[in-house]
C-alpha positions as CSV (number, residue, x, y, z in Angstrom):
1,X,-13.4,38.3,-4.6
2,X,-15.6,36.9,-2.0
3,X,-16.2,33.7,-4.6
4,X,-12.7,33.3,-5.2
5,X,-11.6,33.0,-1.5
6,X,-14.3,30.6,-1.4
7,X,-13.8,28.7,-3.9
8,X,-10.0,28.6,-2.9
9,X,-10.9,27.3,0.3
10,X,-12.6,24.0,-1.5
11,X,-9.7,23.0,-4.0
12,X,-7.7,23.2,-0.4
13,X,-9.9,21.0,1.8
14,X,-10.2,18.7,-1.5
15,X,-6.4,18.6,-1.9
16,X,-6.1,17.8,1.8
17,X,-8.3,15.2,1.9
18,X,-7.0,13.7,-1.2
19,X,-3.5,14.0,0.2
20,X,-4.2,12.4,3.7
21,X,-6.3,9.4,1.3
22,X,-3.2,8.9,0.0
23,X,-0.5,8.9,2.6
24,X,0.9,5.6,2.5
25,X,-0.2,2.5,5.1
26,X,2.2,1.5,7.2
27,X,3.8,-1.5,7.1
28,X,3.0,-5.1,9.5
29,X,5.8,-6.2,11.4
30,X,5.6,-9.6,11.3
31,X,7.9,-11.4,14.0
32,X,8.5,-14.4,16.1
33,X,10.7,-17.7,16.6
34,X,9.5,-20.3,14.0
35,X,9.4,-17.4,11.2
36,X,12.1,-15.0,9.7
37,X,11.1,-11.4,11.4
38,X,10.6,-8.1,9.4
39,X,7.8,-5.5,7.7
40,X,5.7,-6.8,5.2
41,X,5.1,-3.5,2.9
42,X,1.7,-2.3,1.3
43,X,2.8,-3.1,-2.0
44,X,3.8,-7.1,-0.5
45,X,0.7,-7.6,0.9
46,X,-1.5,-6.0,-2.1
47,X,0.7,-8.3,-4.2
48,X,-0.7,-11.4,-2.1
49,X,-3.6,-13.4,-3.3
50,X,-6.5,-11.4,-2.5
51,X,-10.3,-12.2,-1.3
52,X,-13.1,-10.5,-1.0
53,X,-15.7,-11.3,1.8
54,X,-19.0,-10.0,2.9
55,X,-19.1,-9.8,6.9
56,X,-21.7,-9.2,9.6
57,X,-21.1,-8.9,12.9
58,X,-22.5,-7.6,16.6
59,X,-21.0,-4.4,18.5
60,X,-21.9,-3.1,21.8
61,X,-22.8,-0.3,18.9
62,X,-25.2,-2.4,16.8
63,X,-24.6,-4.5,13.6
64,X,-21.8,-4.0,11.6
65,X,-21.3,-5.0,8.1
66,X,-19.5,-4.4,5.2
67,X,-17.4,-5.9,2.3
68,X,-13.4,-6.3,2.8
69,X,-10.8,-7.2,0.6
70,X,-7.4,-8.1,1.3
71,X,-4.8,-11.4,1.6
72,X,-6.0,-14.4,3.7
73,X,-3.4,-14.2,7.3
74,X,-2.6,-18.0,5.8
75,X,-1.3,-16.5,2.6
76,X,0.8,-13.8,4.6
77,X,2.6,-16.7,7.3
78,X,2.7,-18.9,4.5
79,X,5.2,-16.4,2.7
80,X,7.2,-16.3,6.0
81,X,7.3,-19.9,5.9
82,X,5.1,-21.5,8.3
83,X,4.0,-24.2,5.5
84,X,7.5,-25.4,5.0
85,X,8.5,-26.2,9.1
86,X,10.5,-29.4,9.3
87,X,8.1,-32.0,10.7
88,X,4.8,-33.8,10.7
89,X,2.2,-31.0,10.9
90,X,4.8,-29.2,12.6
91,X,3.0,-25.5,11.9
92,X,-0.1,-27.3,14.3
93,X,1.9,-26.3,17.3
94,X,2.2,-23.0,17.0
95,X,-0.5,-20.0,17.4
96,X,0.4,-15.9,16.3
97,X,-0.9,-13.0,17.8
98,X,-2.6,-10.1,16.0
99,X,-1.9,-7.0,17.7
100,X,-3.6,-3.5,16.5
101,X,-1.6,0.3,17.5
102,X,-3.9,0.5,20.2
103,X,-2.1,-2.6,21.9
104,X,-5.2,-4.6,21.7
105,X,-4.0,-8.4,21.0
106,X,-6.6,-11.2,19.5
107,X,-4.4,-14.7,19.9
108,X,-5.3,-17.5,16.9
109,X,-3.8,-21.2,16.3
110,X,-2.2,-21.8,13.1
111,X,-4.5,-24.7,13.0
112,X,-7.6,-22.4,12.5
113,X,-6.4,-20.6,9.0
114,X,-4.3,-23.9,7.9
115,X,-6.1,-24.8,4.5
116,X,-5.8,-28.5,5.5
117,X,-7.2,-28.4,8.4
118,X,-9.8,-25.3,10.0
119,X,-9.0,-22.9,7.0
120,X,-11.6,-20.3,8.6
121,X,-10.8,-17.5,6.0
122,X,-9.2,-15.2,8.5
123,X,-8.2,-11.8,6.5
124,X,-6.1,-9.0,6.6
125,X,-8.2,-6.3,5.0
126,X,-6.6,-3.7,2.8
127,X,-9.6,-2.6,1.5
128,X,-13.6,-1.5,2.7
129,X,-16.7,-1.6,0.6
130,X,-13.9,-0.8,-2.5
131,X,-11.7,2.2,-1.0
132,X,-8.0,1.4,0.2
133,X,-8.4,1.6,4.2
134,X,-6.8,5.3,4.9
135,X,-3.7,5.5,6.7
136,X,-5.7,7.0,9.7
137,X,-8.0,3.5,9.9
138,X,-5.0,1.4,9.4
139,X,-5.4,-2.1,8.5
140,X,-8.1,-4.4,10.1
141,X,-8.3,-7.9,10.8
142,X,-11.7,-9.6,9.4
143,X,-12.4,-12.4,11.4
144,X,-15.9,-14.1,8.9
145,X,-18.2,-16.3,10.7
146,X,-17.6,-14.6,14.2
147,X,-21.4,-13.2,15.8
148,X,-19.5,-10.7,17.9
149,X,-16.7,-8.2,16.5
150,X,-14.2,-8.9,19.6
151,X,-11.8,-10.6,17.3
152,X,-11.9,-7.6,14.2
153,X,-8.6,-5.9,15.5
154,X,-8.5,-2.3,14.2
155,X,-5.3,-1.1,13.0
156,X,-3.5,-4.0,12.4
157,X,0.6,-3.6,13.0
158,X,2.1,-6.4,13.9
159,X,1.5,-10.3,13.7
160,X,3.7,-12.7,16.3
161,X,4.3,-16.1,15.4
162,X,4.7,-18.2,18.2
């Protein structure tokens, strides 16, 4: 009896676990002026072009490192639109803000991810050293080349285009 109630009491932590890996990511809210506004789902953005990049960075913690997957922030604007403004170069004179649940905000130019002209490989990971981020991690920014973390943004849930 004793076995049973123990062994009971695994399958339920495994099937809690298993259920709270599962629950669904929320989606990004993607908003501003220059692009039409709305969510961009988990199944959109695994549907994206994705990369996978190896990253180290500082914390006030130590080194941090790890290998993320997930669509470049050019490929997500650029399915908004931003490549297509009318004008020269027009999408040069705007910037977007990354904002994590938190209400932590990171602002970029769309200069920087633009593939003609800084294309830094900016990223919205969906995925850490090959598990799906859990719902309770949320999404995260991956910001390659940086030294210092500042500009990772933890639980990514909304991008402003400005």
């Amino acid at each position: 009896m004793k076995t049973l109630a123990i062994a009971a009491c695994f399958q339920l932590a495994f099937l809690q676990t298993s259920l709270a890996q599962e629950q669904a990511q929320p989606s990004v809210e993607i908003s501003g002026r220059i692009v039409p506004s709305g969510k961009i789902s988990p199944d959109k953005l695994s549907r994206l072009p994705s990369v996978d990049q190896e990253v180290r960075y500082q914390t006030s913690k130590g080194e941090e490192h790890g290998r993320y997957s997930g669509p470049l922030v050019w490929s997500i604007l650029k399915a908004k639109g931003i490549a297509n403004l009318p004008g020269h170069n027009e999408q040069l004179k705007h910037s977007f803000v990354v904002e994590g649940r938190d209400g932590y905000r990171i602002i970029f130019s769309v200069g920087e991810i633009d593939p003609n002209f800084g294309n830094a490989p900016i990223q919205l990971a969906i995925e850490h050293d090959g598990k799906p981020m859990t719902a309770t991690e949320g999404y995260r920014l991956i910001v390659p080349g940086d030294k210092r973390g500042a500009r990772f943004v933890r639980d990514v849930v909304k991008i402003d285009v400005q």
